[in-house]
C-alpha positions in Angstrom: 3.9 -22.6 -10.6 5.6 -19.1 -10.8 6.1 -16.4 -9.0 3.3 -14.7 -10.0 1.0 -17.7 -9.4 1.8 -17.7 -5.5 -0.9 -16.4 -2.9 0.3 -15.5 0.6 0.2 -19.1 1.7 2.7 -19.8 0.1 5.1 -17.9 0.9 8.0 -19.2 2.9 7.9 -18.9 6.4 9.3 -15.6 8.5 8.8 -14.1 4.7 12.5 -15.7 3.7 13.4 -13.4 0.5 15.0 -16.2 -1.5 16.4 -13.9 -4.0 16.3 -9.9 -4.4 14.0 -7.9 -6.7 11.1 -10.0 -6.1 9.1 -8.0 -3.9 6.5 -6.6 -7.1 5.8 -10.3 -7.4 3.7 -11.3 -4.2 0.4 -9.2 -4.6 -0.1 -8.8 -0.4 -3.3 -6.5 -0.6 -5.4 -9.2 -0.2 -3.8 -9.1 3.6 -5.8 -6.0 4.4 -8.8 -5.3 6.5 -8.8 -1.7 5.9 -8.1 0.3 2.7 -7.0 4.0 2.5 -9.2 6.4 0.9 -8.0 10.0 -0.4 -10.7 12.6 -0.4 -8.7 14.9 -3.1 -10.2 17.9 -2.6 -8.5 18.0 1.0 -5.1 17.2 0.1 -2.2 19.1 -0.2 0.2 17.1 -1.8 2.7 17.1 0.7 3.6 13.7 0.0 3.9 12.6 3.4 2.2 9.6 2.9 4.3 8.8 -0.4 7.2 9.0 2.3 6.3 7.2 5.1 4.5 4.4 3.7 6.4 1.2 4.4 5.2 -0.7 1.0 5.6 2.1 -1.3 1.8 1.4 -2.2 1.4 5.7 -2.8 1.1 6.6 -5.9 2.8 9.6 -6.7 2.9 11.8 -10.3 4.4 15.0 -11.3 4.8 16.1 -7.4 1.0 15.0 -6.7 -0.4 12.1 -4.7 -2.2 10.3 -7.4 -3.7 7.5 -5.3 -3.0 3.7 -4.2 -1.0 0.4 -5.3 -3.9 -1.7 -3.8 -2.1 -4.8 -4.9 1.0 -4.5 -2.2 -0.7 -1.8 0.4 -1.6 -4.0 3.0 -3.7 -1.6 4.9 -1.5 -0.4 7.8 -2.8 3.1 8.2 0.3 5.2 8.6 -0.7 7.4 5.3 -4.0 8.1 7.3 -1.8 8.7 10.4 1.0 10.9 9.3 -1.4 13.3 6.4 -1.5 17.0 8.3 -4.7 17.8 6.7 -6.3 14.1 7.7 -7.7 13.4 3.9 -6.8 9.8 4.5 -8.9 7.7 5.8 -9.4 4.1 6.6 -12.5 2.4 5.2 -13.3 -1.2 5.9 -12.5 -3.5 2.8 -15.6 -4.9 0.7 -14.8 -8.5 -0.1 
């Protein structure tokens, strides 16, 4: 099995980094209960969610937030928190 192949299951206890650069390799979206949503029309594009997020999971292009890395955000909420203009918001995830 290899990297890619692993669910969160198996990885090692405490989350033991056995080697660096392999953080893009464990998909931990499926972690989350809540997903952020982005009403567009509302933001500003301050990118203060593209700075505070702890997963990098915001998308960001040409200056703009462009949306989510559902793979790796793990549904936290501190984008939903920290946006001034409170276009972020939590939604229950459909599984």
């Amino acid at each position: 099995m290899n990297m890619k192949d692993k669910s969160w299951k198996e990885i090692p206890i405490g989350g033991l980094i056995e080697k660096g650069g392999t953080a893009m390799e464990y998909k931990t979206g499926s972690w989350r209960t809540f997903r952020p949503v982005v009403d567009k029309s509302k933001c500003i594009n301050c990118l203060q969610c593209w700075i505070y997020c702890p997963d990098s999971s915001i998308k960001a292009e040409n200056g703009m937030m462009a949306g989510f890395d559902y793979e790796h955000c793990k549904g936290c909420g501190i984008c939903a928190t920290i946006c001034p203009v409170k276009c972020i918001k939590m939604e229950q995830e459909k599984k």
